[in-house]
Each structure stands twice: as structure tokens, then as C-alpha cells.
TORMARTOR-572852 format. One record per residue: y, z, x of N, C-alpha, C in turn. Coordinates in Angstrom, 3 decimals, always signed. Example, Ala and Ser with C-alpha at 12.3 -4.5 7.8 and 13.67 -1.06 7.14 Angstrom:
// TORMARTOR-572852
((-5.690 +7.800 +13.190) (-4.500 +7.800 +12.300) (-3.300 +7.800 +13.200))
((-2.250 +7.080 +12.850) (-1.060 +7.140 +13.670) (+0.030 +7.870 +12.900))
***
This chain:
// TORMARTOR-572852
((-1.200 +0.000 +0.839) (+0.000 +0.000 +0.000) (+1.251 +0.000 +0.875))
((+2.189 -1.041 +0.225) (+3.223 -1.114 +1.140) (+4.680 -0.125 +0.417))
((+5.242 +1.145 +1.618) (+5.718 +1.939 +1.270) (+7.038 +1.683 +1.756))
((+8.249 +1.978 +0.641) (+9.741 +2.072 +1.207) (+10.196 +3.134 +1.439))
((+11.311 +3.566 +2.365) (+11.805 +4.531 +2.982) (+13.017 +4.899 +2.134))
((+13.634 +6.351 +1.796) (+14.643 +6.174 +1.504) (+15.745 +6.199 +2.677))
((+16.879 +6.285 +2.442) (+17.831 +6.451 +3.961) (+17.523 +7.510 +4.407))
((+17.947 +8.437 +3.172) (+17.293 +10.319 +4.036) (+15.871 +10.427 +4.995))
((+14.941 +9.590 +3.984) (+13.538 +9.391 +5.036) (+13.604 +8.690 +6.570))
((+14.535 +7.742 +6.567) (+14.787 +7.202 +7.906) (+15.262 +7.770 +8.974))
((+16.501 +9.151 +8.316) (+17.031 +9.401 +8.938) (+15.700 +10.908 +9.709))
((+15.228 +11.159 +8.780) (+13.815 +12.202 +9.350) (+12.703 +11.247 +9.881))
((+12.938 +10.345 +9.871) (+12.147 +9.559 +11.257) (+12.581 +9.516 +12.836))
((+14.139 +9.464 +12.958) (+14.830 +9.632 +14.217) (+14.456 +10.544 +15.145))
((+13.965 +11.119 +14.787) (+13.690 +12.315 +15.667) (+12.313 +11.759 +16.627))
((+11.165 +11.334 +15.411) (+10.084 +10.844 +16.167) (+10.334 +9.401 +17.023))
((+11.399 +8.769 +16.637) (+11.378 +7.549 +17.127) (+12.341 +7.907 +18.753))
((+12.727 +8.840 +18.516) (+13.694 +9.337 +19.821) (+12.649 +10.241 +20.800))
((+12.047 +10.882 +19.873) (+10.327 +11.621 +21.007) (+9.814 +10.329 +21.526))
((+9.120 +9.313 +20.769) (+8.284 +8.126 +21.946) (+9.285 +6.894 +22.876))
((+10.595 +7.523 +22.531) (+11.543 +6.472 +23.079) (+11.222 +7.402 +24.789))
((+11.752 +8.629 +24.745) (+11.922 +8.991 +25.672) (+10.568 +9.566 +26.579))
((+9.448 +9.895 +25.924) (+8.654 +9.866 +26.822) (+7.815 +8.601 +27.139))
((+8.116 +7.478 +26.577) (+7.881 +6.234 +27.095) (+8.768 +6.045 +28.714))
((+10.228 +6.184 +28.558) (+11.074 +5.987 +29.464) (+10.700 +6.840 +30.800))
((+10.197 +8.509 +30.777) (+9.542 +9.570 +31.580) (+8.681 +9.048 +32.295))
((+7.690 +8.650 +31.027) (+6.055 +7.789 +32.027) (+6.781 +6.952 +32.464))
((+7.658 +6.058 +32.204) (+7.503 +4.551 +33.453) (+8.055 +4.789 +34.397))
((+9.123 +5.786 +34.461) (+9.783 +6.390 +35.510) (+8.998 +7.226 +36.721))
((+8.080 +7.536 +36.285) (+6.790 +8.831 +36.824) (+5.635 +7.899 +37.123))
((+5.219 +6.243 +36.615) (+4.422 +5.619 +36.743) (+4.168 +5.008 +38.180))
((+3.891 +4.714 +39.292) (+4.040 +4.177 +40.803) (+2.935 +3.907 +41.342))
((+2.585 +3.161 +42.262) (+1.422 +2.639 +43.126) (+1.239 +4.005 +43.300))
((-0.487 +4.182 +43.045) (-1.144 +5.985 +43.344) (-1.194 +6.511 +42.096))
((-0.730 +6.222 +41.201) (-0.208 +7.301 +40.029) (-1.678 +7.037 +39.612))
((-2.376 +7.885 +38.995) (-3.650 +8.040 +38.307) (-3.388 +7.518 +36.834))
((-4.209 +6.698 +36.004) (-3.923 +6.631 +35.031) (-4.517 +8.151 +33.986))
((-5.136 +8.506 +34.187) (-5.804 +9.969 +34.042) (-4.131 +11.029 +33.930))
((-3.759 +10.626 +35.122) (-2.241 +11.790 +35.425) (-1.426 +11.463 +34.200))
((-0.896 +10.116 +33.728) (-0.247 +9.501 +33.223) (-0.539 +10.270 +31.784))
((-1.678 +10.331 +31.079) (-2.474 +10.733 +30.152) (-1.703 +11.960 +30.013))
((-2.116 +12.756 +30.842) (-2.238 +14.242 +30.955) (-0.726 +14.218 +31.131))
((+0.279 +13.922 +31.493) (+2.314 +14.170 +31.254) (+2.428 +13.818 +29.969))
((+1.607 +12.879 +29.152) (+1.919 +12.474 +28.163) (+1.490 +13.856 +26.888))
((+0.220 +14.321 +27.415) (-0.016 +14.871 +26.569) (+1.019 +16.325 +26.509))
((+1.499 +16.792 +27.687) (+2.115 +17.761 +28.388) (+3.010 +17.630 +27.474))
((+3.899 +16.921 +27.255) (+5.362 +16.271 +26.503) (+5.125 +16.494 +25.069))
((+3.853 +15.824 +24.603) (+3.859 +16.113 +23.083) (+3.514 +17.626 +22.885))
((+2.992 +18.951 +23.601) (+2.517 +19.791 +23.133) (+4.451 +20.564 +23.616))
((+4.751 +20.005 +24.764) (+6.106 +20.951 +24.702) (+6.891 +20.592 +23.589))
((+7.316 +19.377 +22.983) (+7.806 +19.315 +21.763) (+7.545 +19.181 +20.466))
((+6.320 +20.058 +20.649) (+5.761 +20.229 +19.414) (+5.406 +19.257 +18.322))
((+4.761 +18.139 +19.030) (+4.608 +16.744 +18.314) (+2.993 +16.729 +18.055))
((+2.603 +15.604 +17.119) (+1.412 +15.473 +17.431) (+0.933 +13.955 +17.613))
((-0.138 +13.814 +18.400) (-0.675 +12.473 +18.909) (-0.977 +11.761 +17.391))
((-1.243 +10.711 +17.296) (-1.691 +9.662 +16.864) (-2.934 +9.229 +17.126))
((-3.114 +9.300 +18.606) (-4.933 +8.506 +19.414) (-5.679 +9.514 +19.540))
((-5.526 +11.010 +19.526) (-6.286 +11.318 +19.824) (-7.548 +11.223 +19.516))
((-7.461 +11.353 +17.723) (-8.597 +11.392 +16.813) (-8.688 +10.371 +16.185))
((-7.947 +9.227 +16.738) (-8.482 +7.894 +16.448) (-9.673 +7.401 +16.226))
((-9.783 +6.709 +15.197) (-11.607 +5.903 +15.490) (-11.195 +5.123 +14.137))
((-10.720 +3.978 +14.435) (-10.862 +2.661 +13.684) (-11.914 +2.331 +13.424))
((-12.286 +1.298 +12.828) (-13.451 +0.462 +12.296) (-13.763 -0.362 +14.008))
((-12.701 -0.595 +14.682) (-12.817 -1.630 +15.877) (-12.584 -0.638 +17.036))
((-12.779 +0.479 +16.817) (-13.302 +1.540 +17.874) (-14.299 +2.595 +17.819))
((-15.399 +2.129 +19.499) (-16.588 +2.497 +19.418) (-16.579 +4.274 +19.315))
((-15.610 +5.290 +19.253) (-15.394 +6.235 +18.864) (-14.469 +6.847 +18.667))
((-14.028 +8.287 +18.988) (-12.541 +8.267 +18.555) (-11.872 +8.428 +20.071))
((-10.372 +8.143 +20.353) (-9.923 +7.315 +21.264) (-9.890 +8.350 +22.004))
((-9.536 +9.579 +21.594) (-9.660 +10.963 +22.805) (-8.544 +10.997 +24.097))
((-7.910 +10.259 +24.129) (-6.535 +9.864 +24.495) (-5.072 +9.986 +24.188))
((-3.845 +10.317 +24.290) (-2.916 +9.899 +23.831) (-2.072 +9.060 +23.956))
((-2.176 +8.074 +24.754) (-1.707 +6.929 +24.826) (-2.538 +6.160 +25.618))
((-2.157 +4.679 +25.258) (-2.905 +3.517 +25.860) (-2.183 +3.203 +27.064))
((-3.096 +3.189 +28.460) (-2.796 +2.029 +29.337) (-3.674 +0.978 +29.979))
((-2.960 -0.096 +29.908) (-3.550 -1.521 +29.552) (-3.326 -1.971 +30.581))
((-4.251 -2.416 +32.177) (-3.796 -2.689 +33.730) (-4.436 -4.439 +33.684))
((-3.552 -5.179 +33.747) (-3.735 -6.368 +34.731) (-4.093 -7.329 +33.493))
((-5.271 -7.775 +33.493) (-5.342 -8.739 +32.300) (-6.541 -7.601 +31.304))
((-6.145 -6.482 +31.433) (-6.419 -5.756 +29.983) (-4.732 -5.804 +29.459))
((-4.717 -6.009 +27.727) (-3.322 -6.144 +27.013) (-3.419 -4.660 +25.903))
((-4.226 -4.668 +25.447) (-4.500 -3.315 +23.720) (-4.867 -2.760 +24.574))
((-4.993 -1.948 +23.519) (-6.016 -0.508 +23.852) (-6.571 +0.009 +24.938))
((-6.027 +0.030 +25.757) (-6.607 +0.491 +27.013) (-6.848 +1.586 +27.702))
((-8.078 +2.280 +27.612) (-8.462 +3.793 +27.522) (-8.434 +4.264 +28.884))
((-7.301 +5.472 +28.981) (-7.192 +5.870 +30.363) (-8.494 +6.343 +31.583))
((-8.736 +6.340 +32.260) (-9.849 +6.720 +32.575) (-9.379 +6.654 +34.325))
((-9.896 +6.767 +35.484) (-10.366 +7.141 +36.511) (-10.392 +6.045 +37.550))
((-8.686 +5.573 +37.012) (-8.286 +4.678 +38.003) (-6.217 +4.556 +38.606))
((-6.519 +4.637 +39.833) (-5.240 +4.637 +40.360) (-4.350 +3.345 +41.058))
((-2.771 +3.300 +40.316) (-2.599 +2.264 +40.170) (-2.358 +1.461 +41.435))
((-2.209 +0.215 +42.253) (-2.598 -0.489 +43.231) (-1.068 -1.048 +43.016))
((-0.464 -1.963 +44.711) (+0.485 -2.566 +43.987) (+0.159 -3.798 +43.935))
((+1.190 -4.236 +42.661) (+1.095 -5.517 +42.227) (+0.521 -4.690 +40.691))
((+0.433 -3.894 +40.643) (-0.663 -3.598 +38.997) (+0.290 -3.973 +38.276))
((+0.056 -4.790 +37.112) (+1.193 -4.711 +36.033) (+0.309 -3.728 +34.410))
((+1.486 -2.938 +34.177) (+1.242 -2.150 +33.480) (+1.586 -2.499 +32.084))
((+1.075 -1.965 +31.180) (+1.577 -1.391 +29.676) (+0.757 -0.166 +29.231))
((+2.127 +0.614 +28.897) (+1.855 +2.082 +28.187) (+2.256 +1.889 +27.199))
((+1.352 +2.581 +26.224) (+1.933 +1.823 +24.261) (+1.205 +3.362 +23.711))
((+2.188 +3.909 +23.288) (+2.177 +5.619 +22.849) (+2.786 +5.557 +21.427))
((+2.253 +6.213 +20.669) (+2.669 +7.007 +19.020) (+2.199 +8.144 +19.125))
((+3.289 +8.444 +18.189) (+2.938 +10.179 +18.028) (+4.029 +10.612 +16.637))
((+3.758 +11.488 +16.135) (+4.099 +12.438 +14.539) (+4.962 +12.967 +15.455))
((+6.241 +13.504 +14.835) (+7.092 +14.344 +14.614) (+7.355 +15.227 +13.129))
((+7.347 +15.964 +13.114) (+7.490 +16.732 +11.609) (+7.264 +15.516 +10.464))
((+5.893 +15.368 +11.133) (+5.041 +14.304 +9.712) (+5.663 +13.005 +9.718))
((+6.145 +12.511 +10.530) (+6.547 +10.993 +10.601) (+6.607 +10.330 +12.160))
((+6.104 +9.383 +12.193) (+5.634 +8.596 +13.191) (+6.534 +7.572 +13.591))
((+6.385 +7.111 +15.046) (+6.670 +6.190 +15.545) (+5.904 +5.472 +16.570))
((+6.214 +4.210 +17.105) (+4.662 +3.188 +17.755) (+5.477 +2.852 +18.725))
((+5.459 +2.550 +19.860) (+5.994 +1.740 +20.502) (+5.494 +1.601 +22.056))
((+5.887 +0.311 +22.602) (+5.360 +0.226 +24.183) (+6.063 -0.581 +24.761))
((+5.494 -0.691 +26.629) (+6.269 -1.590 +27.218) (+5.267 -1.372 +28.373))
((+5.524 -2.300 +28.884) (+4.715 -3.207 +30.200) (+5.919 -3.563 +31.357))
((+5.371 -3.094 +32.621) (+6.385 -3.353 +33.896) (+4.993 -3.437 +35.229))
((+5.652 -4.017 +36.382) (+5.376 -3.988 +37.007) (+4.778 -2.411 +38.150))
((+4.609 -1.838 +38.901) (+4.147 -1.188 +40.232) (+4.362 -1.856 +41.377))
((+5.166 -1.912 +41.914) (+5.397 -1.902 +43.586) (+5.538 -3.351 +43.216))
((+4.645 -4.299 +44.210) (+5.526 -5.935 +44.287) (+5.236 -6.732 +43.404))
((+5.916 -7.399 +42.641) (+5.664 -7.812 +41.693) (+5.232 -9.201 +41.505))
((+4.654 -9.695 +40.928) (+4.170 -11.331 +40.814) (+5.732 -12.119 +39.918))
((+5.866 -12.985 +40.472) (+6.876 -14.156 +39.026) (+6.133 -13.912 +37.739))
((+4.931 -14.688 +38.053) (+4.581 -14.947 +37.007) (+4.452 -13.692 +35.775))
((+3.944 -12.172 +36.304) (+4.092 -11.404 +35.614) (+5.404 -11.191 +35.002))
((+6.275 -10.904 +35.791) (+7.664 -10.807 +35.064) (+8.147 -11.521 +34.534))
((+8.087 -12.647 +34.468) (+7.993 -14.012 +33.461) (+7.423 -13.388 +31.882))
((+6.299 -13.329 +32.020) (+5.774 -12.686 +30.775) (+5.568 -11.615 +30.367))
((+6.333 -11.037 +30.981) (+7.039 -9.376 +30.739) (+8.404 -9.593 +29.650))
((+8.974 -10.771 +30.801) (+10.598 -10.879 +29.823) (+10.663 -11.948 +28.965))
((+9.042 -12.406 +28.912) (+8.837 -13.340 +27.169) (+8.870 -12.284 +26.179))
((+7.431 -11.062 +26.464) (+7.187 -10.445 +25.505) (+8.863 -9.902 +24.744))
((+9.308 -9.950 +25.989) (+10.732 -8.585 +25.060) (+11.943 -9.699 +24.995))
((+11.931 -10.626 +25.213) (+12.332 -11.604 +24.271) (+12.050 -12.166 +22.882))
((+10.807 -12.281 +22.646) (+10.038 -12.608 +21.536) (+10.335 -11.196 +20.881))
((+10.406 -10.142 +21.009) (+10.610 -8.693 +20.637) (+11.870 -8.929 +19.991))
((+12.989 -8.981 +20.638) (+14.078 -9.072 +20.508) (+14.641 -10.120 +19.028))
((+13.706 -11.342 +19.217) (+14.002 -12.457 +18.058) (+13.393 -12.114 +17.136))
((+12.395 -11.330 +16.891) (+11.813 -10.478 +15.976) (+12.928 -9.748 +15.237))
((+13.115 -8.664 +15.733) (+13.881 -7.665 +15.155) (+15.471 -8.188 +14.647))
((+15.730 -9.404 +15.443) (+16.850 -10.147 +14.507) (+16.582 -11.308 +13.691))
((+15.069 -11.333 +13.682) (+14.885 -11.800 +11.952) (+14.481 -10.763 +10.922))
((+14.631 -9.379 +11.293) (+13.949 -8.611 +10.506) (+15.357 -8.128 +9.861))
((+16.251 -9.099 +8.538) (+16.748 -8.598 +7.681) (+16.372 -8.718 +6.168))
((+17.099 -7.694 +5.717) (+16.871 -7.522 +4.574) (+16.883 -9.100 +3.596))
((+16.176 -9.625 +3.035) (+15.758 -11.091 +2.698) (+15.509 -11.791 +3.066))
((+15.013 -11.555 +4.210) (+13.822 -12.459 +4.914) (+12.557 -12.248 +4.713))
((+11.225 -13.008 +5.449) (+9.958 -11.981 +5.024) (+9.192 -11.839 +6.581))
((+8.308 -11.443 +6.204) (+7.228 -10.764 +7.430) (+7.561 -12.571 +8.096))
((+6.850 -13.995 +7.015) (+6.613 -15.003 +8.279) (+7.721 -14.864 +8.715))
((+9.125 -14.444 +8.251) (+10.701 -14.980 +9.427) (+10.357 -14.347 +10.809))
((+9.598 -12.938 +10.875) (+9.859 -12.302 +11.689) (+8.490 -13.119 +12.703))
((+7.201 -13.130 +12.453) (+6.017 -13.790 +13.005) (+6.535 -15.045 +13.265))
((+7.230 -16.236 +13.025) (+7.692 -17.233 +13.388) (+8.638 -17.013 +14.601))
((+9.800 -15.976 +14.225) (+10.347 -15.747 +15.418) (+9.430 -15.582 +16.902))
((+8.861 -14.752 +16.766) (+7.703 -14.397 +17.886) (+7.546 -15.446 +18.157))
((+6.367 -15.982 +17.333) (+5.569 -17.667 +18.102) (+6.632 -18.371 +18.981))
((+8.047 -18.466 +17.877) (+8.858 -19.621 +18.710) (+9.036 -19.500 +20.238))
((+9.064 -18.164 +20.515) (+9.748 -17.915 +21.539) (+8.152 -18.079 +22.956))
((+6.907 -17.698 +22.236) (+5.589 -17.664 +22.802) (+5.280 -19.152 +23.431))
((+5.730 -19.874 +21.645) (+5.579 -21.833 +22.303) (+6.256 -22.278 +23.028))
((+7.594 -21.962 +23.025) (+8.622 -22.410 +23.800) (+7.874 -22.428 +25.547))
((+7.281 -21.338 +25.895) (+6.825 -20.612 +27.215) (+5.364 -21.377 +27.041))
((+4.801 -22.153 +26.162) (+3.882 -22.835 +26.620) (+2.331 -21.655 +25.981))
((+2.526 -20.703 +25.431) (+1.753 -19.739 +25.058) (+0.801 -19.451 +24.255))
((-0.241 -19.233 +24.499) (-0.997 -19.437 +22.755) (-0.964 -17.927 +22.270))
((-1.528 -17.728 +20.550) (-1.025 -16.367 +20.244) (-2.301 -16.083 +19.390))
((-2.911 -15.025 +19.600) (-4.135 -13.771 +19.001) (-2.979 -13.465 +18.035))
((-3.820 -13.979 +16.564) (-2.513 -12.887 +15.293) (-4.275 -11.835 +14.884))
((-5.858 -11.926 +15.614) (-5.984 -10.678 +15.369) (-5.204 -9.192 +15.344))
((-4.568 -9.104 +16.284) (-3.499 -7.663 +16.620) (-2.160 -8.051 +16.332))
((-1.458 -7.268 +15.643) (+0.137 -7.304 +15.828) (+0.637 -6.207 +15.325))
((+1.817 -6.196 +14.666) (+2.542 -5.537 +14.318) (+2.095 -4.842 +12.514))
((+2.754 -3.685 +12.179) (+2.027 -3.529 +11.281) (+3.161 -2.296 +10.756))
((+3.120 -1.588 +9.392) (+3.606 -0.576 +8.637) (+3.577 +0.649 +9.885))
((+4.824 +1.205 +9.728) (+4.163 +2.931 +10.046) (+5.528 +4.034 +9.443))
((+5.148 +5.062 +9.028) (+5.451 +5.990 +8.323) (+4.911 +7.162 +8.571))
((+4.327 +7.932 +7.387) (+3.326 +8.833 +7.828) (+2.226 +9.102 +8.724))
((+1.600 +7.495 +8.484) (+0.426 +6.923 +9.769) (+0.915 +6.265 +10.520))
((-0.055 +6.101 +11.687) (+0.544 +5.002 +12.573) (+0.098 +3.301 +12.316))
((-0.821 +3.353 +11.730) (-0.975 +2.051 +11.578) (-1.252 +1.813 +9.359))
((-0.127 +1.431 +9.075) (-0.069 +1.079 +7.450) (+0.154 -0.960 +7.449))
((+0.230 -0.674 +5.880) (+1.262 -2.181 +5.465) (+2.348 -2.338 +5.539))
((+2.583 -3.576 +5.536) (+2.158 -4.642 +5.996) (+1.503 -4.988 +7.603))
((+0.647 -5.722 +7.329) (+0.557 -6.502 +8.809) (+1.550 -7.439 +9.446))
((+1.875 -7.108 +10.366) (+3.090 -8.304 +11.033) (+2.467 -9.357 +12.198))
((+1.769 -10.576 +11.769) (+1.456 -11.013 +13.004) (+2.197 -11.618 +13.800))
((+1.541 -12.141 +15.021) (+2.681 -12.498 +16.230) (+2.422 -14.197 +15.946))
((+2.069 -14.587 +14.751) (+2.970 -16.039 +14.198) (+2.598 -16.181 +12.972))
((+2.980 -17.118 +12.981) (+2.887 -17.254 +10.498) (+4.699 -18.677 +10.470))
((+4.516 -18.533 +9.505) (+5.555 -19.328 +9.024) (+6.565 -18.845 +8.235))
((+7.652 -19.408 +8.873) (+9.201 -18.457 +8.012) (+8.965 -18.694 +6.914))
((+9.561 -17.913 +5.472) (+9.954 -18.095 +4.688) (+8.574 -17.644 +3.617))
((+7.577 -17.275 +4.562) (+6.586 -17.112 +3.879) (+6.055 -15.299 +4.048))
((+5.374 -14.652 +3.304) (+4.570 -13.555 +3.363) (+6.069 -12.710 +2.767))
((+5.328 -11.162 +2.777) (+5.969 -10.428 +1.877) (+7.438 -10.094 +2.486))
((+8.137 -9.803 +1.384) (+9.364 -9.352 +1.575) (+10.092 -8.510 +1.872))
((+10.964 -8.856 +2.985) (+11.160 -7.727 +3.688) (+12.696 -7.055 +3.090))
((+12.702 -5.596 +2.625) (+13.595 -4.746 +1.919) (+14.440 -3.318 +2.503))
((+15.288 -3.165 +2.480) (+16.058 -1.863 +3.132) (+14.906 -0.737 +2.447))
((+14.711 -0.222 +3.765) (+13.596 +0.666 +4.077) (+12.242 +0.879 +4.173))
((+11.893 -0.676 +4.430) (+10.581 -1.212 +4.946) (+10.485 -0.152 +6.695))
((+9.802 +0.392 +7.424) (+9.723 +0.171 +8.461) (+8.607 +0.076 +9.197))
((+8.421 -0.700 +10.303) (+7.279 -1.431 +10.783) (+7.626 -1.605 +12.560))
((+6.387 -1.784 +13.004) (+6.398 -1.632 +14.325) (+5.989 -3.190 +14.843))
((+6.835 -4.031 +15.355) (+6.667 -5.292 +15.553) (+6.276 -5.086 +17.067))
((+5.188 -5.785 +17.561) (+4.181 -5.946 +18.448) (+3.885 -7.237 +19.175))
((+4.943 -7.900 +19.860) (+3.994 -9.129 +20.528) (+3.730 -9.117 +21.689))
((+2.477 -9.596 +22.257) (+1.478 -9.305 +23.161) (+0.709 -10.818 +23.789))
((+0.877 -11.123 +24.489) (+0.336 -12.177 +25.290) (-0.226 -12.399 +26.320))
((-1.258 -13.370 +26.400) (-1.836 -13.389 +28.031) (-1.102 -14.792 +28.339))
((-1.818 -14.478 +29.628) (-1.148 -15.893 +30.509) (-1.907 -16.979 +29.882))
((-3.136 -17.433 +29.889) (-3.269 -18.677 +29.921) (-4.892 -18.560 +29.151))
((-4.802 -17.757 +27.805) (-5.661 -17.869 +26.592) (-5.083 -16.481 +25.793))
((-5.833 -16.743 +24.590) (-5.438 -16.016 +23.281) (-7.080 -15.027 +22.976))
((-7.640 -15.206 +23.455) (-8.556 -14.897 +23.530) (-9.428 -13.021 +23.853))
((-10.003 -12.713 +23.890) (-9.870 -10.733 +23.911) (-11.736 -10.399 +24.175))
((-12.204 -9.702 +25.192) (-13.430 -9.444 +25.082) (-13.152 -7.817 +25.036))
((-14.009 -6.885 +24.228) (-13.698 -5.735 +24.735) (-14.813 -5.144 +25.920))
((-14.132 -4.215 +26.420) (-14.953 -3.439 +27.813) (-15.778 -2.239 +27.163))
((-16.795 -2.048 +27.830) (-17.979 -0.985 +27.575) (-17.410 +0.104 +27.257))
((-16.001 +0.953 +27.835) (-15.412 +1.912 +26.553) (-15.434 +2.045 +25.431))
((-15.821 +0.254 +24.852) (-15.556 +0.147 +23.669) (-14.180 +0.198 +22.771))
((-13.227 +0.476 +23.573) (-11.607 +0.064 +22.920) (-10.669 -1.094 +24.033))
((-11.109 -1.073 +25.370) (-10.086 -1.454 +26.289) (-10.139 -2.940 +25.655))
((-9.310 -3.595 +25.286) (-9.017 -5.502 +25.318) (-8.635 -5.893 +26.022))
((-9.745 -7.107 +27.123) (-9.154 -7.884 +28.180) (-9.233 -8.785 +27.842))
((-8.149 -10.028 +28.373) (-8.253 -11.797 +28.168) (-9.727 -12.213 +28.877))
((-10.216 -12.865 +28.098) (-11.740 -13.523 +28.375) (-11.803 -14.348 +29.714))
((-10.518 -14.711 +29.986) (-10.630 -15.452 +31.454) (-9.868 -14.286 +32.766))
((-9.488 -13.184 +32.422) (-9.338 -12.560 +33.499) (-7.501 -12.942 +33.746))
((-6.857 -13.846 +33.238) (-5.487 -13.528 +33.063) (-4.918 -12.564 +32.831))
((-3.727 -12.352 +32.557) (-2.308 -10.830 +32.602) (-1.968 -10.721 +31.598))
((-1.893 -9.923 +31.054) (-1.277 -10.147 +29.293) (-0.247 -8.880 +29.341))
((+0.904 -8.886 +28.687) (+2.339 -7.905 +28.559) (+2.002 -7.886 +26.862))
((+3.123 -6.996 +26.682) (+3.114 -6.573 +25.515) (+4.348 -5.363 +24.597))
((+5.186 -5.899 +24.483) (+6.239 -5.206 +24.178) (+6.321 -4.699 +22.617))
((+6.549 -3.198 +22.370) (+6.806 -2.904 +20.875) (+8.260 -1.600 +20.506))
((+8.375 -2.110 +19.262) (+9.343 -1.119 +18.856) (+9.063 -0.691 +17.488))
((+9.180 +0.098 +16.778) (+9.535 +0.518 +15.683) (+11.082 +0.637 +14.596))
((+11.121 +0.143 +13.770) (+12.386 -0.720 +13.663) (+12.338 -0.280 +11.737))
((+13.432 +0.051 +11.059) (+14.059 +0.272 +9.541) (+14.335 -0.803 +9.510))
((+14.232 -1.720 +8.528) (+15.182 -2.420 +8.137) (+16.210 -1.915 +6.890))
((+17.603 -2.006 +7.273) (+18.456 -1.599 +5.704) (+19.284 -2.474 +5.405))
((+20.038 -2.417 +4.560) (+21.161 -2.942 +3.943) (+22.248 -3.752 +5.058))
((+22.319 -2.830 +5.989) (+23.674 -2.899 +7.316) (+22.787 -3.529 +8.537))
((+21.233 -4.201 +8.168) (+20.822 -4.514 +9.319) (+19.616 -3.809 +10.110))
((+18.725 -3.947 +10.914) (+17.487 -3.071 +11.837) (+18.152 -2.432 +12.329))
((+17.671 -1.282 +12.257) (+17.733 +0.119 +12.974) (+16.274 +0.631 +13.823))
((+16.663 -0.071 +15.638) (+15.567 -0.139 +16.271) (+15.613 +1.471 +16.601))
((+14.451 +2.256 +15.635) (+14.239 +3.983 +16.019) (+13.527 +4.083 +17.436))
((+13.032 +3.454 +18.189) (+12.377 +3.740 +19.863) (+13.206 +3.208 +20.835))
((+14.820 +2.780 +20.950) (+15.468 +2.483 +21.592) (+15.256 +3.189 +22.462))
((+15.005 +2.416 +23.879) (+15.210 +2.808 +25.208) (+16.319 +2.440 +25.907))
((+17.313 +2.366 +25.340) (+18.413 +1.365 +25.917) (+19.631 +3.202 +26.473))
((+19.929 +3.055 +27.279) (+20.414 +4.648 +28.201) (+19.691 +5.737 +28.736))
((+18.024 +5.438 +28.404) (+17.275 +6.450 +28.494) (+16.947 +6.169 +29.949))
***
């Protein structure tokens, strides 16, 4: 069921969308060639118990996860892009990263992630680092009030084809509110003008995610990690975003943090 926000409700979302803004910004800052992804885990979890938040992954277990995720946030190294279950590896340079964290604040949620480099960086990665959050970006300025989900999934693609890209709409963007993952689904293409309508106080976590050179996803014996089937790099940028009356109101802004 697809749920609207009132303003008062949006405005008791800020809080959570300002918790994963800033310990998103902490980890990447704290993230470095050596850093354990295990360590990474464990600050994250550190952060939500000092501000009295609660995870989202921990007690995860989707239908498309082999149990529950036991984690609080995902990191996703090299040509793994989703779900990527921390475990008992330290980062190398050249690793390109994405950390993609949700978590409750006084019963309301926020989603969001971002992908950067470790120590020297490839072109080509940062290339498709600053597609994903481009395509991010054209998203959230089609996400007004009378447009629909395809304005916003078209935006994405355009910016994916433009770069020569193909696009997995298995995973994307999707509702969040109370949960972290609700209605609507937002995929990362569709056609403008089409799918449901988007209304002041819809809010949704727009998600696009790409590999280099297939669309493609095998998962790893964890049973949650998603890597590209040919061993390519995949980025992946997200925000959580209101739409109202006056325009998106991106709630995981990292922009001064």
C-alpha cells in the first residue's frame, strides 16, 4: 500500500534522515586502505546505539535473503554493487566502495548510500561514481509533484544511456516510511509519463546502481552479497527524498556534512 505523509510527518522524519546523512558522511571519512570492513560495521553499529536509533538490517530476511542480514549496513567492494555483507576483509587500494545504511529514528526511517574510492583511484571508477550521482541528481529533479514514478526512472536511464550503460530494474528505488523498504517501486528505467503518481508527501528512496559493462547480478555464498556476472565495478548512489507542494525535500543530504 502506497502511503502519504503529512507535512508534520515529514517534518518527524528529519531527524532520521539527518542520523543516516551523517553517519554515512563519519564512515566515509573513517573508511581508508586497511580499514576492516568488519570495523566499519561495528562504528556503524556504535553510532546507532549512541543515538538511540534502530537498524533496519539487522533482522532483515527478505524473500531474496538466504537469512537474516545480521548486519547494519551494507558494504559492496569492487564489482559487488547490493547487498554486500560485511565480513573479514580489509580494504586494499584502488577498492572502490559503497556503504548503503538505514536505520529508524523514533519510528521513521531513512535509506541511503554512496560509493567512493580508497587510496588511488581508477578513471574509470570515478566515471561511474559521478554517473551514479548524476543520474541521482536528475531523479530527484523529476521527482515533482505531477509527475510519476516513469518521470523519475526515465530520468535515471537517460543519464545511464547517455554513458553507454545498461540497467538491472530488478533493484531500485522504492517507498520508505515506517519500513525501510514499502510502495511504490522506483526502477532505475520505465518511461516518463507513465506509472503511479507522484503527490506532496509521497516519500521514497531513489536508488541507481550500475556496473561497468553488464546489467547482470550473481549472488555470493553469503547468500545476500550481488556481484556483476562478469566481474566489472558497479557504484551506486541513494537518497531519501519528500516530495511536496514547494518541490523534493532531499532528507539524507550530505551536502556540509
Amino acid at each position: 500500500m502506497i502511503e502519504l505523509r503529512t507535512p508534520a510527518e515529514i517534518e518527524r522524519m528529519r531527524p532520521a534522515g539527518r542520523f543516516v546523512a551523517e553517519t554515512l558522511a563519519a564512515l566515509r571519512e573513517d573508511t581508508k586502505v586497511g580499514t576492516n570492513l568488519l570495523a566499519i560495521d561495528r562504528r556503524a553499529h556504535e553510532m546507532i546505539r549512541k543515538a538511540g536509533a534502530e537498524s533496519c538490517y539487522i533482522d532483515y530476511h527478505p524473500s531474496f535473503g538466504a537469512s537474516p542480514f545480521g548486519k547494519v549496513l551494507c558494504t559492496s567492494i569492487n564489482d559487488a554493487v547490493l547487498h554486500g555483507l560485511p565480513h573479514d576483509y580489509s580494504l586494499r587500494d584502488g577498492d572502490l566502495v559503497t556503504l548503503d545504511f538505514a536505520a529508524s529514528v523514533d519510528g521513521w526511517v531513512a535509506d541511503s548510500a554512496v560509493s567512493f574510492v580508497v587510496g588511488t583511484p581508477r578513471d574509470e571508477d570515478l566515471a561511474l561514481i559521478e554517473t551514479t550521482e548524476r543520474a541521482l541528481d536528475a531523479a530527484i529533479a523529476a521527482a515533482t509533484a505531477g509527475n510519476r514514478i516513469g518521470d523519475i526512472s526515465a530520468a535515471i536511464a537517460a543519464v545511464a544511456h547517455g554513458e553507454g550503460l545498461s540497467i538491472n530494474t530488478d533493484f531500485g528505488g522504492h517507498g520508505v516510511g515506517r519500513v525501510m523498504h514499502g510502495d511504490p517501486h522506483v526502477p532505475n528505467d520505465g518511461r516518463p509519463g507513465r506509472g503511479f503518481p507522484l503527490k506532496p508527501g509521497l516519500v521514497i528512496a531513489i536508488e541507481p546502481w550500475f556496473l561497468q559493462t553488464t546489467d547482470e547480478l550473481v549472488t555470493d555464498p553469503d547468500g545476500w552479497t550481488l556481484r556483476s556476472v562478469d566481474g566489472s565495478r558497479g557504484a551506486h548512489s541513494e537518497h531519501t527524498i519528500a516530495i511536496t507542494a514547494d518541490g523534493p525535500i532531499v532528507l539524507t543530504d550530505r551536502t556540509g556534512l
